[in-house]
N, C-alpha and C positions, 0 to 999 in steps of 0.2 A: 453423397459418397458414404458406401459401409462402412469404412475406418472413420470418418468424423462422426459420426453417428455413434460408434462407438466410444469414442472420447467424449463427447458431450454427455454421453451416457452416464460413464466414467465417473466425469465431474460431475455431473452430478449425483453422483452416489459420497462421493467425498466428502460435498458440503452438506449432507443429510448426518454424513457420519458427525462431523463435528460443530454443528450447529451452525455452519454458515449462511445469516439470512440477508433478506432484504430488508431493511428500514425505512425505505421511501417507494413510492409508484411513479416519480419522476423518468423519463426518458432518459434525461440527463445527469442520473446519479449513475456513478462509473465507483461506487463503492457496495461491498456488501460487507457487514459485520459478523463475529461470531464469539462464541466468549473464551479464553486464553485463562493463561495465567503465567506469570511473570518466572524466567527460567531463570534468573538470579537478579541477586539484589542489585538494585539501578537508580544508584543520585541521579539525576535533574538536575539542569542549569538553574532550576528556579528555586533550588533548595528541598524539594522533594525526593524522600527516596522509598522507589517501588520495591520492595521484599521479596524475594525470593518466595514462589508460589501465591503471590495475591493475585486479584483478578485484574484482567487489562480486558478492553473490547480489542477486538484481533482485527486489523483489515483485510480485505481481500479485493481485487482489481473486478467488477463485474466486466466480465472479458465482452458479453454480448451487448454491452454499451458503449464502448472504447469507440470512437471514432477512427474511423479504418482510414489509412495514411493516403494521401493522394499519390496516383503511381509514380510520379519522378522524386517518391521521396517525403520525409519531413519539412515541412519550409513554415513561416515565421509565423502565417496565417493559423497555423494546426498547431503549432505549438499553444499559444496564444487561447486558442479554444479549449486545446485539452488544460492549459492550466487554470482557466476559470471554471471548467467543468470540476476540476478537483476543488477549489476552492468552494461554488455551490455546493458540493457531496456533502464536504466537512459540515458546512452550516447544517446542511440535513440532517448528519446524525448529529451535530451536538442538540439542536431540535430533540431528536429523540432521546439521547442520555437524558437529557431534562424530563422530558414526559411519560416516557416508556418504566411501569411500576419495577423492572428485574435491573433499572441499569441506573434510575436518578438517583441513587445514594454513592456518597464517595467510597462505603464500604462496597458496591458493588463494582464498582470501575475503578479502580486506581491511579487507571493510566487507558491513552488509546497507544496503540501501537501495531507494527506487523515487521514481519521479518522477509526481504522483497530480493530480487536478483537483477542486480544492479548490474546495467554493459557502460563498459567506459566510455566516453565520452570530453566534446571540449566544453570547460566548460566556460562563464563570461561573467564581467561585474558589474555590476547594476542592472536597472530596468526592470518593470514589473513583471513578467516573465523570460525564466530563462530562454535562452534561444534554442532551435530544433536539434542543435547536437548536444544541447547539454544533458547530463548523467541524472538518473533518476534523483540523485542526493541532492543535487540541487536543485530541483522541483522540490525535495522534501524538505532542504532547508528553508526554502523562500515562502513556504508553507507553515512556520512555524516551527515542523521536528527537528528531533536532533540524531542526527547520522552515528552509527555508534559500528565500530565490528566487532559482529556477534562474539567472534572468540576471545574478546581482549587480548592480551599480552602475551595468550599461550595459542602452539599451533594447534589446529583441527587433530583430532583424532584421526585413526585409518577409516572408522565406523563413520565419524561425521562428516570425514569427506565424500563415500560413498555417498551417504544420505544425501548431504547436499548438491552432486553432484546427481542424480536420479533427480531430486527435485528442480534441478537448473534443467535437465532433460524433458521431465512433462512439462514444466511452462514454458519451453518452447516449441513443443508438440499444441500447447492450448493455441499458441501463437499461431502455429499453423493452420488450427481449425478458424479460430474467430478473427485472425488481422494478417492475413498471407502476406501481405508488404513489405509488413515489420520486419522479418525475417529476414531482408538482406542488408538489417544495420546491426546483427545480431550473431551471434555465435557462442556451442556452447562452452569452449575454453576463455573465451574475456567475459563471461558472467563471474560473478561477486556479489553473495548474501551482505547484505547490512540490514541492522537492524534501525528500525524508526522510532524514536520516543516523543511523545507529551505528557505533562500529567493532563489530569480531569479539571485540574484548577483553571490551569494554563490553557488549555483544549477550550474549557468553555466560556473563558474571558475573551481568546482570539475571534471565536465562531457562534460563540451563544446569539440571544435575541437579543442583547444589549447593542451588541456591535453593530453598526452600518454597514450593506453591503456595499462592497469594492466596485 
């Protein structure tokens, strides 16, 4: 179809714009990275705090990897998959923050993080993966990050509502293109940016080569 075609186009002109690449040749990496820098100062649970403009590796969802939903829906089998798919990712890049010459110094990375549009969801306690209705945040917290909103204690701007509201609009335009399913658990009034934090420390003690896999 010539509108996907032109969206994939799109995207990819985006991610040329602002460096987003691949780190791994896995089928199964459903992350790509890019390089950021930190929009303000960010303690850490772990006593870390990222400054306002350091660098952070940026996430980004590799859309053409995502496991496309089975038609009646999310169910426990997909969930299940996609959260050890994210889990592998992570070890992959923490792999590369380690080997790759522009990212293994902690002056280069400070922190991974990304900023995601999160649909609500229920969500549940315990168990090694959340269940298929639970809310991105909780895939991120069980992951390690720590769910933060972006705006703190002050409301959005008129500007950064527009902005973030255009941006909650194309990633559900990409949704359209790369995972048409998705789309009927989704809407884009109950979208909600959060931001995700780890430091480098933390990132590469959870995910490095030290660690056993799961």
């Amino acid at each position: 179809m010539v509108l996907r075609a032109a969206v994939r186009g799109l995207d990819t002109l985006l991610r040329l714009r602002y460096g987003v690449h691949e780190f791994c040749r896995s089928p199964g990496c459903i992350f790509r990275v890019g390089p950021a820098h930190s929009p303000a100062d960010m303690p850490l649970a772990d006593g870390k705090v990222v400054r306002r403009g350091e660098p952070i590796a940026d996430l980004h969802f590799w859309n053409e990897h995502i496991p496309p939903l089975p038609p009646e829906g999310a169910d426990m089998r997909w969930a299940v998959g996609f959260y050890r798919l994210m889990r592998s990712s992570l070890q992959e890049l923490a792999d590369y923050l380690e080997t790759e010459p522009r990212y293994r110094t902690a002056a280069a990375v400070r922190a991974v993080g990304s900023v995601m549009a999160k649909a609500p969801g229920r969500s549940s306690a315990g168990g090694s993966a959340p269940p298929p209705s639970a809310p991105l945040g909780e895939f991120a917290t069980r992951l390690g990050f720590e769910v933060l909103d972006p705006h703190g204690n002050r409301p959005p701007s008129r500007w950064r509502r527009f902005a973030e509201a255009w941006d909650n609009g194309f990633n559900l335009v990409l949704v359209w293109v790369y995972n048409p399913p998705s789309l009927r658990t989704r809407g884009l009034g109950g979208l909600r940016r959060v931001q995700l934090w780890m430091s480098r420390e933390r990132f590469l003690a959870r995910y490095g080569k030290a660690v056993p896999p799961a």
